[in-house]
Backbone bond lengths (Angstrom), bond angles and torsions (degrees), N, CA, C in turn:
res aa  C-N    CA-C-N  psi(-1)  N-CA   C-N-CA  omega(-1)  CA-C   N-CA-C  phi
1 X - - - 1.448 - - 1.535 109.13 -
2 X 1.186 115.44 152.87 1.456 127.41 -165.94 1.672 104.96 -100.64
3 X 1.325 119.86 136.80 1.243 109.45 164.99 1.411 148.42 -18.48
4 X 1.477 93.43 -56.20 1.378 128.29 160.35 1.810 102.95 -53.48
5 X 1.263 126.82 -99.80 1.196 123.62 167.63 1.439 121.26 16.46
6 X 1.699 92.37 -68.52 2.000 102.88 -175.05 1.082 90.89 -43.84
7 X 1.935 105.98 -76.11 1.394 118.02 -151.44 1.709 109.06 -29.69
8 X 0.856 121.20 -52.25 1.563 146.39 -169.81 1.889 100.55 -66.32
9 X 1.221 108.48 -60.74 1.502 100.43 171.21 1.894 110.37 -67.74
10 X 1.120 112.53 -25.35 1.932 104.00 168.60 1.758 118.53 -68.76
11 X 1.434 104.61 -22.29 1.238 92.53 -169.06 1.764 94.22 -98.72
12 X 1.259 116.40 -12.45 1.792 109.03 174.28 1.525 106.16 -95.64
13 X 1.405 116.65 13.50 1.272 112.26 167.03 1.520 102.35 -86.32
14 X 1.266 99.51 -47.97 1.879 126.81 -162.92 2.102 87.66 -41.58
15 X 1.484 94.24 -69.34 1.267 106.15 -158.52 1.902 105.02 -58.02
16 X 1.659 117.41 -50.62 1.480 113.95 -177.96 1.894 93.02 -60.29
17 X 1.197 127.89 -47.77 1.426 93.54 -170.44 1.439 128.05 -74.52
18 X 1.548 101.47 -23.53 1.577 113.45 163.68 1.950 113.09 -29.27
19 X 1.257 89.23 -74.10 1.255 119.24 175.61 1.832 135.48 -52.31
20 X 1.560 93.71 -22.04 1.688 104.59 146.32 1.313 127.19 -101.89
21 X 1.334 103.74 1.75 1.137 97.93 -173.52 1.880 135.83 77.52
22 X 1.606 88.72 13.80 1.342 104.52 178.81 1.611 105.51 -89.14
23 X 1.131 116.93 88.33 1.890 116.19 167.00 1.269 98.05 -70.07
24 X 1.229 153.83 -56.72 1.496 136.86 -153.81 1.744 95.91 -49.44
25 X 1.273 129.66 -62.52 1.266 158.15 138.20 1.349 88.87 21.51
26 X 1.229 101.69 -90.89 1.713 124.70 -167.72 1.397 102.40 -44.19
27 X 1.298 114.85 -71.86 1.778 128.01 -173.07 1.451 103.11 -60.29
28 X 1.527 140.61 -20.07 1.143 117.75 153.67 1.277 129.64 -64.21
29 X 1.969 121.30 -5.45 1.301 113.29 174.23 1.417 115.28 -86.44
30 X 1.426 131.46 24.07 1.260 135.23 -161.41 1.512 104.73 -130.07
31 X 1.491 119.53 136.74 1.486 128.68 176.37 1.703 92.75 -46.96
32 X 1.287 118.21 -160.82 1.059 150.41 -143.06 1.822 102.87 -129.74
33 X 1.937 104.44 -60.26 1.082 108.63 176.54 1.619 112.34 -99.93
34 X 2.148 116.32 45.01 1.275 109.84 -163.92 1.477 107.40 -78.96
35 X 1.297 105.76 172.85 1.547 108.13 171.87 1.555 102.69 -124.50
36 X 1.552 129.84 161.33 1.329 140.63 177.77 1.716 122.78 -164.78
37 X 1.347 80.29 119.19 1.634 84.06 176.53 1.597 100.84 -122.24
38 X 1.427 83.35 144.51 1.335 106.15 -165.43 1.477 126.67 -154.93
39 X 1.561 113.08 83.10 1.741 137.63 12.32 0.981 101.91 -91.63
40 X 1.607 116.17 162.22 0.896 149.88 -149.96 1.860 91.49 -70.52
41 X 1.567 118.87 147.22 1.368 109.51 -163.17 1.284 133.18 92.28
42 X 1.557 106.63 -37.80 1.733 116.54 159.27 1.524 123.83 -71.34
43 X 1.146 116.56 151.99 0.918 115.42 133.16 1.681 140.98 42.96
44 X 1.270 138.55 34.19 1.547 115.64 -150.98 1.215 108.73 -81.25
45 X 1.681 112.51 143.74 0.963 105.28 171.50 1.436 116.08 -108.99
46 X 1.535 124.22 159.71 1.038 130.47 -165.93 1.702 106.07 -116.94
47 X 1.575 114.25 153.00 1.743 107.86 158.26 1.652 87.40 102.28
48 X 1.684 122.57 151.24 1.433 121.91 146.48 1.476 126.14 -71.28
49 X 1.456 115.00 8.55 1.684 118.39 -177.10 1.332 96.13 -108.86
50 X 1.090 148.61 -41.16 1.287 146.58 163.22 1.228 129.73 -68.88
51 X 1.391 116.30 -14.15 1.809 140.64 149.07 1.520 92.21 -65.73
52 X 1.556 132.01 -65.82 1.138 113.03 -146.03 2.071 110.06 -101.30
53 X 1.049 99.80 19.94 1.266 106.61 170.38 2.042 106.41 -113.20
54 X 1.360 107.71 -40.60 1.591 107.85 153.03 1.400 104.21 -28.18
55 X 1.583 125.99 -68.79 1.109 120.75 -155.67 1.787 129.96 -86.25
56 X 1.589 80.26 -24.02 2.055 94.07 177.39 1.885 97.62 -79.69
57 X 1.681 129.85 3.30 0.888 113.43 173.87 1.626 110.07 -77.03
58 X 0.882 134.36 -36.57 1.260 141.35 174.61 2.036 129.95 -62.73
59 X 1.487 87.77 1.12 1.531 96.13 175.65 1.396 113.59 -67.44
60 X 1.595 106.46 169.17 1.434 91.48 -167.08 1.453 110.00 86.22
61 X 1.188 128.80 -40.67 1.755 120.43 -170.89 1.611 91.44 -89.69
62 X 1.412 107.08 155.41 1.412 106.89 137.87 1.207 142.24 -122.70
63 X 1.459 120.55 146.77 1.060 122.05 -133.58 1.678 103.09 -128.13
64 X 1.261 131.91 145.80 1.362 132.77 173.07 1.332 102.63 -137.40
65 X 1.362 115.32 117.70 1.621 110.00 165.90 1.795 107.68 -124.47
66 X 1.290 91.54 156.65 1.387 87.82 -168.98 1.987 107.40 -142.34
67 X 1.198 132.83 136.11 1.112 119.00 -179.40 1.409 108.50 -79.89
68 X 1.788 114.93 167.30 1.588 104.78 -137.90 1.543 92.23 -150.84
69 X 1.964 107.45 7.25 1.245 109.35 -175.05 1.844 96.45 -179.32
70 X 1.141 125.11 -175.55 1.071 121.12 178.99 1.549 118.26 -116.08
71 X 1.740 99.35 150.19 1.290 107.10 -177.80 1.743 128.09 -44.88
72 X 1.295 118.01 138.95 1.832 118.05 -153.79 1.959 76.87 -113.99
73 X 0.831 141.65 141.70 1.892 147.38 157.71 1.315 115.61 -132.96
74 X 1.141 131.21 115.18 1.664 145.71 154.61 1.449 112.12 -127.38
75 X 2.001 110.95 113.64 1.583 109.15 148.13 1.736 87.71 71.85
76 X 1.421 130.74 55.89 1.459 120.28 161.28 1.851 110.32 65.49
77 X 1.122 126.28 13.00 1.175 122.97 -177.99 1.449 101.48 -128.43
78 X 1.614 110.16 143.58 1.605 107.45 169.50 1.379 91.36 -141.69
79 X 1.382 105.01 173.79 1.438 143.22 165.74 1.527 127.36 -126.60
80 X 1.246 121.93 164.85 1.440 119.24 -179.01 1.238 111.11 178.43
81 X 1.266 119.84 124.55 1.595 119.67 167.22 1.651 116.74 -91.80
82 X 1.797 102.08 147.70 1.532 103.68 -177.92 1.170 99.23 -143.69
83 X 0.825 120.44 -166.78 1.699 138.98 164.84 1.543 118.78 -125.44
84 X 1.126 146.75 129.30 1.645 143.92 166.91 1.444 98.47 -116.37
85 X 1.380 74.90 131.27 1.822 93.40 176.85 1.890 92.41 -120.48
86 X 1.465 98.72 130.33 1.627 118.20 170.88 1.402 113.73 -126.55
87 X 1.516 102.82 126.86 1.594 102.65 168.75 1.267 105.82 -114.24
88 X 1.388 114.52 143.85 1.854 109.98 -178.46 2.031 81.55 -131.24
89 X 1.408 102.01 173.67 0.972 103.17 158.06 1.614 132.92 -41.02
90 X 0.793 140.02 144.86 1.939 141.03 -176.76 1.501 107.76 35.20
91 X 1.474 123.64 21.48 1.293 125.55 164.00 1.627 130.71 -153.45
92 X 1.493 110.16 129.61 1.492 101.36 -175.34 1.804 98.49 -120.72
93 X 1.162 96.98 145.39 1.884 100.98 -170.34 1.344 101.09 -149.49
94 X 1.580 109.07 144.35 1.772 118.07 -173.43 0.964 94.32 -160.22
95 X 1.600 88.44 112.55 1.701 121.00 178.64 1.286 108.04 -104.50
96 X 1.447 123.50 114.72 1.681 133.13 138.86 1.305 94.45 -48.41
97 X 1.392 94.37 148.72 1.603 127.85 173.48 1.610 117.64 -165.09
98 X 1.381 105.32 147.53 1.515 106.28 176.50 2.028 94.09 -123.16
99 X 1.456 98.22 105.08 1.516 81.28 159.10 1.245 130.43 -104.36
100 X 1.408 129.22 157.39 1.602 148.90 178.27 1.558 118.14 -90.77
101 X 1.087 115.05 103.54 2.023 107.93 -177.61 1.608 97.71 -121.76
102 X 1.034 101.27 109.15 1.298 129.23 133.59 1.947 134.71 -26.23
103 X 1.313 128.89 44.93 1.273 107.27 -145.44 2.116 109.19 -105.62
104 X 1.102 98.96 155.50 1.993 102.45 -161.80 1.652 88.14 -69.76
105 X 1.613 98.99 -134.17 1.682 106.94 -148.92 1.710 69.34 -127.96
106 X 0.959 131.99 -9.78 1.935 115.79 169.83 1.782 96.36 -97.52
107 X 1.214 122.76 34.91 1.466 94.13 -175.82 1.686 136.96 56.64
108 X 1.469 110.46 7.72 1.331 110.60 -175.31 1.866 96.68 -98.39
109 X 1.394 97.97 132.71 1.554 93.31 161.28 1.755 118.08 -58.05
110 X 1.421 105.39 149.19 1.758 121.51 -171.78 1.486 92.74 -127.09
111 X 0.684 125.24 -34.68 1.718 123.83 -172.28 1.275 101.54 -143.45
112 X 1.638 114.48 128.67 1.237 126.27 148.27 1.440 111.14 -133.81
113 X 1.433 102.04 152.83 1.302 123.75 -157.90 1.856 115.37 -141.95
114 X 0.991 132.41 62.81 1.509 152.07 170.63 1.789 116.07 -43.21
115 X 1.455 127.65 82.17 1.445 144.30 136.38 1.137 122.87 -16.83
116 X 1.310 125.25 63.37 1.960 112.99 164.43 1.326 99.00 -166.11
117 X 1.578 114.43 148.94 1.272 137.89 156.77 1.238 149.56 -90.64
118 X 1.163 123.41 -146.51 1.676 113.08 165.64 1.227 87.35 -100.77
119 X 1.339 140.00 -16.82 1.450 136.12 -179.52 1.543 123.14 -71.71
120 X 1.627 106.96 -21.92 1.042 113.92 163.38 2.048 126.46 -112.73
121 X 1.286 81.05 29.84 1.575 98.03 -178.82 1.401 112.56 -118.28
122 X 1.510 99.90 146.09 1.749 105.78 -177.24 1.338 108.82 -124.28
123 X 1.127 138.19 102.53 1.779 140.38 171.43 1.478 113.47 -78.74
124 X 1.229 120.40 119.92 1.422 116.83 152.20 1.733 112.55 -116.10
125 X 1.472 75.67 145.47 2.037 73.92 168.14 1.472 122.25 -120.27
């Protein structure tokens, strides 16, 4: 498999586990010592326990993400735009996003970094 390839199979992992709702899934694509901000401007968080509690906060929702363009790769780094669509009770929201991964010399993302606003967000209730 080609660099490219991975990159491309990490970010359709990202999105199918997004999308079942498997976070263990997800947080296994992340180093150990990863960092994540999420969006960009918040907050970073540091560690895979603080990656993987970021992400088990959101259980309970459901979630569909879907890529919305194709994978960009230079030098261990990718990008990718998607869309997530979440319905929770009395709310449905679809967020564009471009994310940034960062990934080591095992292929695990070390840095991720998530692109979107309220400018690129749609709420219905």
């Amino acid at each position: 498999m080609t660099e490219y390839e991975i990159a491309v199979q990490i970010a359709d992992t990202y999105m199918q586990a997004m999308s079942a709702g498997d976070f263990d899934r997800v947080v296994a694509l992340y180093a150990d010592d990863a960092i994540l901000e999420d969006p960009v401007g918040s907050e970073v968080l540091s560690g895979k326990s603080a990656i993987s509690d970021f992400y088990h906060s959101i259980t309970g929702t459901q979630i569909t993400c879907t890529r919305t363009g194709p994978v960009r790769y230079a030098n261990r780094e990718l990008v990718f735009p998607f869309e997530c669509s979440m319905k929770a009770p009395g709310m449905n929201m679809t967020v564009s996003i471009i994310d940034h991964f960062v990934l080591n010399g095992d292929d695990k993302v070390v840095s991720m970094r998530a692109f979107w606003s309220q400018d690129t967000t749609t709420v219905e209730s």
